[in-house]
Biotite code that builds the C-alpha atoms (Angstrom):
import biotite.structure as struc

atoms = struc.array([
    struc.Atom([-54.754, 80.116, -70.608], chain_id="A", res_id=1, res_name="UNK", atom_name="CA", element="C"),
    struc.Atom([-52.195, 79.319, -67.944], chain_id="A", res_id=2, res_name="UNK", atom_name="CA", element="C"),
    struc.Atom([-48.523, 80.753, -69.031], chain_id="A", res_id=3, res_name="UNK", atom_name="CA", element="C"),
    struc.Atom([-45.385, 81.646, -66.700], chain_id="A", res_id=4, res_name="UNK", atom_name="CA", element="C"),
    struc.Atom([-44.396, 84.875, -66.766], chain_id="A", res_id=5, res_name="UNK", atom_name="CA", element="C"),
    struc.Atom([-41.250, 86.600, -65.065], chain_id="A", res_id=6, res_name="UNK", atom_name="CA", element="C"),
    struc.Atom([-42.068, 89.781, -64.363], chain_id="A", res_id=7, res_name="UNK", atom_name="CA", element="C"),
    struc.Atom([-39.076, 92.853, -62.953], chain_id="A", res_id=8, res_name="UNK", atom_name="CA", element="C"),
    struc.Atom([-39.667, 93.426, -59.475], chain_id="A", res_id=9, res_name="UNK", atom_name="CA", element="C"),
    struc.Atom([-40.616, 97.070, -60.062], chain_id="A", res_id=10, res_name="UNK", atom_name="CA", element="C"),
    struc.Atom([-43.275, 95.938, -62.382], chain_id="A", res_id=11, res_name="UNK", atom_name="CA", element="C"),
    struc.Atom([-44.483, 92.997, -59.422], chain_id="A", res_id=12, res_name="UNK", atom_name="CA", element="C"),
    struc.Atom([-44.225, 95.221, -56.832], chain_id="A", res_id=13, res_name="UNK", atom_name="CA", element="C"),
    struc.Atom([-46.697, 97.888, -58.715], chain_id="A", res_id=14, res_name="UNK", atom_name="CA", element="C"),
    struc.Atom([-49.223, 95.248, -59.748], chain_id="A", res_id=15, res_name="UNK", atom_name="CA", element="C"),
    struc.Atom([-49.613, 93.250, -56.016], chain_id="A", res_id=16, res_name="UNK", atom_name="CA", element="C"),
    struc.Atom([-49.819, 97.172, -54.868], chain_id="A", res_id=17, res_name="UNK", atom_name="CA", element="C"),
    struc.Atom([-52.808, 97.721, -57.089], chain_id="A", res_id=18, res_name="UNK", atom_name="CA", element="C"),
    struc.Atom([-53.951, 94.068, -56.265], chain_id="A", res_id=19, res_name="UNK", atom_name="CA", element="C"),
    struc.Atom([-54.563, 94.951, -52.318], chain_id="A", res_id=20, res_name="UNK", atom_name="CA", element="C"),
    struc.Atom([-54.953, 98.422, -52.880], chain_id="A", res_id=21, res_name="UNK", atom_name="CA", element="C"),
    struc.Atom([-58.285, 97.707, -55.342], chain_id="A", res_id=22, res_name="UNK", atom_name="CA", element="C"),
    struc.Atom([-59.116, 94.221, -53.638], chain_id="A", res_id=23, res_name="UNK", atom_name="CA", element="C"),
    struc.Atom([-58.577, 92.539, -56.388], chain_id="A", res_id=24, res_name="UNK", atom_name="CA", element="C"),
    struc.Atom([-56.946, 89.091, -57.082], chain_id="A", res_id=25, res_name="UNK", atom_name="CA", element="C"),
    struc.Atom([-53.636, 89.360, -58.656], chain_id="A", res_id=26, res_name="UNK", atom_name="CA", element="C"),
    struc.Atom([-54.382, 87.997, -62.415], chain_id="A", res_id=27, res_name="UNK", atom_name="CA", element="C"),
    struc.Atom([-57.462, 90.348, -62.344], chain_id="A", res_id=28, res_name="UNK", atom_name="CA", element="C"),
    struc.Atom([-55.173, 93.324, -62.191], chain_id="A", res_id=29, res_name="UNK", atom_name="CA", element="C"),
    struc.Atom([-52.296, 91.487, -64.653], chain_id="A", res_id=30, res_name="UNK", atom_name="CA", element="C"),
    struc.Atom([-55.501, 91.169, -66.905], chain_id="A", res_id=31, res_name="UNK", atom_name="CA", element="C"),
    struc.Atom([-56.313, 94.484, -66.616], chain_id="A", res_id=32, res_name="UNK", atom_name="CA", element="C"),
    struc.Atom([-53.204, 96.204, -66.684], chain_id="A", res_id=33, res_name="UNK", atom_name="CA", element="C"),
    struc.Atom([-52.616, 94.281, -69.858], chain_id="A", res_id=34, res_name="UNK", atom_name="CA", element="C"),
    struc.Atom([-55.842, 95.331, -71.829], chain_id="A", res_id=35, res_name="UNK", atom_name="CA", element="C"),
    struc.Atom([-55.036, 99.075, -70.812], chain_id="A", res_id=36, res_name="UNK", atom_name="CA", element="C"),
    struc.Atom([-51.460, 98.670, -72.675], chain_id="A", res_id=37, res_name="UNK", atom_name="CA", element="C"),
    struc.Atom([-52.744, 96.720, -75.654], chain_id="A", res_id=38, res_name="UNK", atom_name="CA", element="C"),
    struc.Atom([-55.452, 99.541, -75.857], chain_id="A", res_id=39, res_name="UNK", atom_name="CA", element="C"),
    struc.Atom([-54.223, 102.991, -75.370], chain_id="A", res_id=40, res_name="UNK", atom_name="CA", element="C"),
    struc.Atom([-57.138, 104.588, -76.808], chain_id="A", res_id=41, res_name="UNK", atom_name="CA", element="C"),
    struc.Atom([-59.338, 103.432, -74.091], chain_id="A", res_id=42, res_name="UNK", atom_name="CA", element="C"),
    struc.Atom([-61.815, 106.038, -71.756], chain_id="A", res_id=43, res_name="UNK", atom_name="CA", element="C"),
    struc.Atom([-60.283, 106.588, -68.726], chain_id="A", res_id=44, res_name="UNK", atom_name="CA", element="C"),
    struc.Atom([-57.020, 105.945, -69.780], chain_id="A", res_id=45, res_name="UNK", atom_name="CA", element="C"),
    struc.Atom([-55.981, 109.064, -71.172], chain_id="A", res_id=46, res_name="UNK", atom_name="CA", element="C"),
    struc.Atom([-55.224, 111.765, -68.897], chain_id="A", res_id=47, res_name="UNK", atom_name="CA", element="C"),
    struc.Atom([-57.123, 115.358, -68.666], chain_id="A", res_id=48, res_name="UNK", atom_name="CA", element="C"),
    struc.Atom([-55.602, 117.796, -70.536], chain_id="A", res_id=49, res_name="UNK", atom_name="CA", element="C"),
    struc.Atom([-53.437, 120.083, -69.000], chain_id="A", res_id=50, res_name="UNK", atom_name="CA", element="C"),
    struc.Atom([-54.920, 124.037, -69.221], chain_id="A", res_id=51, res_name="UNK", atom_name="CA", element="C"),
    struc.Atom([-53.897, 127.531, -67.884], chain_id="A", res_id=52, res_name="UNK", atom_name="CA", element="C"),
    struc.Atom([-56.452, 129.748, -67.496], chain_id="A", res_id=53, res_name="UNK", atom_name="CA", element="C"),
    struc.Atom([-54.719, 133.169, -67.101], chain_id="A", res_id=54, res_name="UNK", atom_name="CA", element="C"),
    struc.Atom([-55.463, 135.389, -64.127], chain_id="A", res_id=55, res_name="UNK", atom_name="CA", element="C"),
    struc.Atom([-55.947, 138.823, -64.863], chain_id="A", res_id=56, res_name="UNK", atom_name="CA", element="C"),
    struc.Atom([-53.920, 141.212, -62.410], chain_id="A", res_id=57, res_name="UNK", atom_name="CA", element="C"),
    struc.Atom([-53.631, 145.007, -61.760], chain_id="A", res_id=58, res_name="UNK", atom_name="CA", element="C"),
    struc.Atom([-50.096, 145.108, -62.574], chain_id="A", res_id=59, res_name="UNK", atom_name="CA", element="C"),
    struc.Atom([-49.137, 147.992, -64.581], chain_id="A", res_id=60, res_name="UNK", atom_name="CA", element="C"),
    struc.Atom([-47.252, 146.886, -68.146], chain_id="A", res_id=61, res_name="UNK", atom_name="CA", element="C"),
    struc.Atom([-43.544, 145.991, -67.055], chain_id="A", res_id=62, res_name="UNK", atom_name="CA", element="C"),
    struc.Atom([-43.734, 145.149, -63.721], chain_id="A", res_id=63, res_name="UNK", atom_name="CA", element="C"),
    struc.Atom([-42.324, 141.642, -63.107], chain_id="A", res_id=64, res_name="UNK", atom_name="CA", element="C"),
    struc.Atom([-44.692, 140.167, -60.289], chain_id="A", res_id=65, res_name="UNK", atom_name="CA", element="C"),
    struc.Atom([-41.503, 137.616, -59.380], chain_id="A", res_id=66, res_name="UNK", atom_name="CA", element="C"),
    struc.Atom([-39.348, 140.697, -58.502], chain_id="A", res_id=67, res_name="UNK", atom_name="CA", element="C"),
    struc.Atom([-42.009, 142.480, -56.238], chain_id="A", res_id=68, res_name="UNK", atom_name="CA", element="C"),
    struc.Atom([-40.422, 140.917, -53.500], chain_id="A", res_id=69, res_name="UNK", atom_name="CA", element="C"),
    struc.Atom([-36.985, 141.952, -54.303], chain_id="A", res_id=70, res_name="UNK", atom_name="CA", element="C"),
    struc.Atom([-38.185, 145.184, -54.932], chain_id="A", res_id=71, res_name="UNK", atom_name="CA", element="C"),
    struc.Atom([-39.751, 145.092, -50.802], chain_id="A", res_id=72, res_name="UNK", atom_name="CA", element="C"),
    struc.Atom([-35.980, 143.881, -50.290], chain_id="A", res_id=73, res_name="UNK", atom_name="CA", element="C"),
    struc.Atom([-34.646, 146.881, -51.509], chain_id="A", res_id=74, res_name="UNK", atom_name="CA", element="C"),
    struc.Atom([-37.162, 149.344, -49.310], chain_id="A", res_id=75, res_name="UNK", atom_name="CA", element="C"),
    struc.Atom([-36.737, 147.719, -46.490], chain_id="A", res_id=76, res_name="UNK", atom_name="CA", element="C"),
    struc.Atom([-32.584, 147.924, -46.827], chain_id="A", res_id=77, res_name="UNK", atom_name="CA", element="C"),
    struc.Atom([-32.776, 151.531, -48.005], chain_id="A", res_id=78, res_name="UNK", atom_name="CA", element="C"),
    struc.Atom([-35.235, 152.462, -45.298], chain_id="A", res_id=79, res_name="UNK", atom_name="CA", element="C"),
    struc.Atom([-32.869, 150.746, -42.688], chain_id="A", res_id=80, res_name="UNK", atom_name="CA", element="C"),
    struc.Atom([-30.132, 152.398, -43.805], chain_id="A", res_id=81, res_name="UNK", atom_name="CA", element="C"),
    struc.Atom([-31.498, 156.059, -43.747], chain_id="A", res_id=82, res_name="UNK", atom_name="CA", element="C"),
    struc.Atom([-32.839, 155.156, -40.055], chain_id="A", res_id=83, res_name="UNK", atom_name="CA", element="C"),
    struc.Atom([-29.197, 154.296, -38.665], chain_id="A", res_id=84, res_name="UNK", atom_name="CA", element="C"),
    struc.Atom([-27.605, 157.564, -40.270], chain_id="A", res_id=85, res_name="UNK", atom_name="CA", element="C"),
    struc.Atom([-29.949, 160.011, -38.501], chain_id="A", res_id=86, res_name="UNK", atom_name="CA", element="C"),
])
C-alpha cells in the first residue's frame, strides 16, 4: 500500500541512518522498524538482562573499599608531615 507519511526529523534521521548503515532501502527499514513496535514481544528485541555477579574480596568486615584511597590520603599527609618536623 502506498500512504504519505510525515515523519519528525529525529525519527527520519534515525531510520535513513539504519537504511545506509544496514544497506537497506529505506521502506525496508520503515517496514521493519514498524513490525518491531507493533510486536514488542519479538526475539531479539528484548534486551539481555542486566546481572551483577558479586566479586568476592579480602576486605575485612567494615572496611569501605571507596575510602581506601582516602585512607592512602591520610598516610601520605601524616607521613609528610612527621618528615618536615624532624
Amino acid at each position: 500500500m502506498r500512504t504519505t507519511l510525515t515523519l519528525d526529523d529525529d525519527v527520519a534521521d534515525f531510520l535513513k541512518e539504519q537504511s545506509q548503515l544496514h544497506n537497506k532501502p529505506f521502506k525496508q527499514v520503515v517496514n521493519e522498524v514498524l513490525r518491531r513496535g507493533m510486536t514488542p514481544g519479538l526475539k531479539g528485541s528484548k534486551s539481555p538482562k542486566f546481572r551483577i555477579v558479586p566479586n568476592r574480596s579480602n576486605l575485612f568486615p567494615g572496611v569501605d573499599p571507596r575510602k581506601l584511597n582516602q585512607l592512602n590520603d591520610q598516610l601520605e599527609a601524616e607521613d609528610f608531615a612527621g618528615e618536615g618536623s624532624t
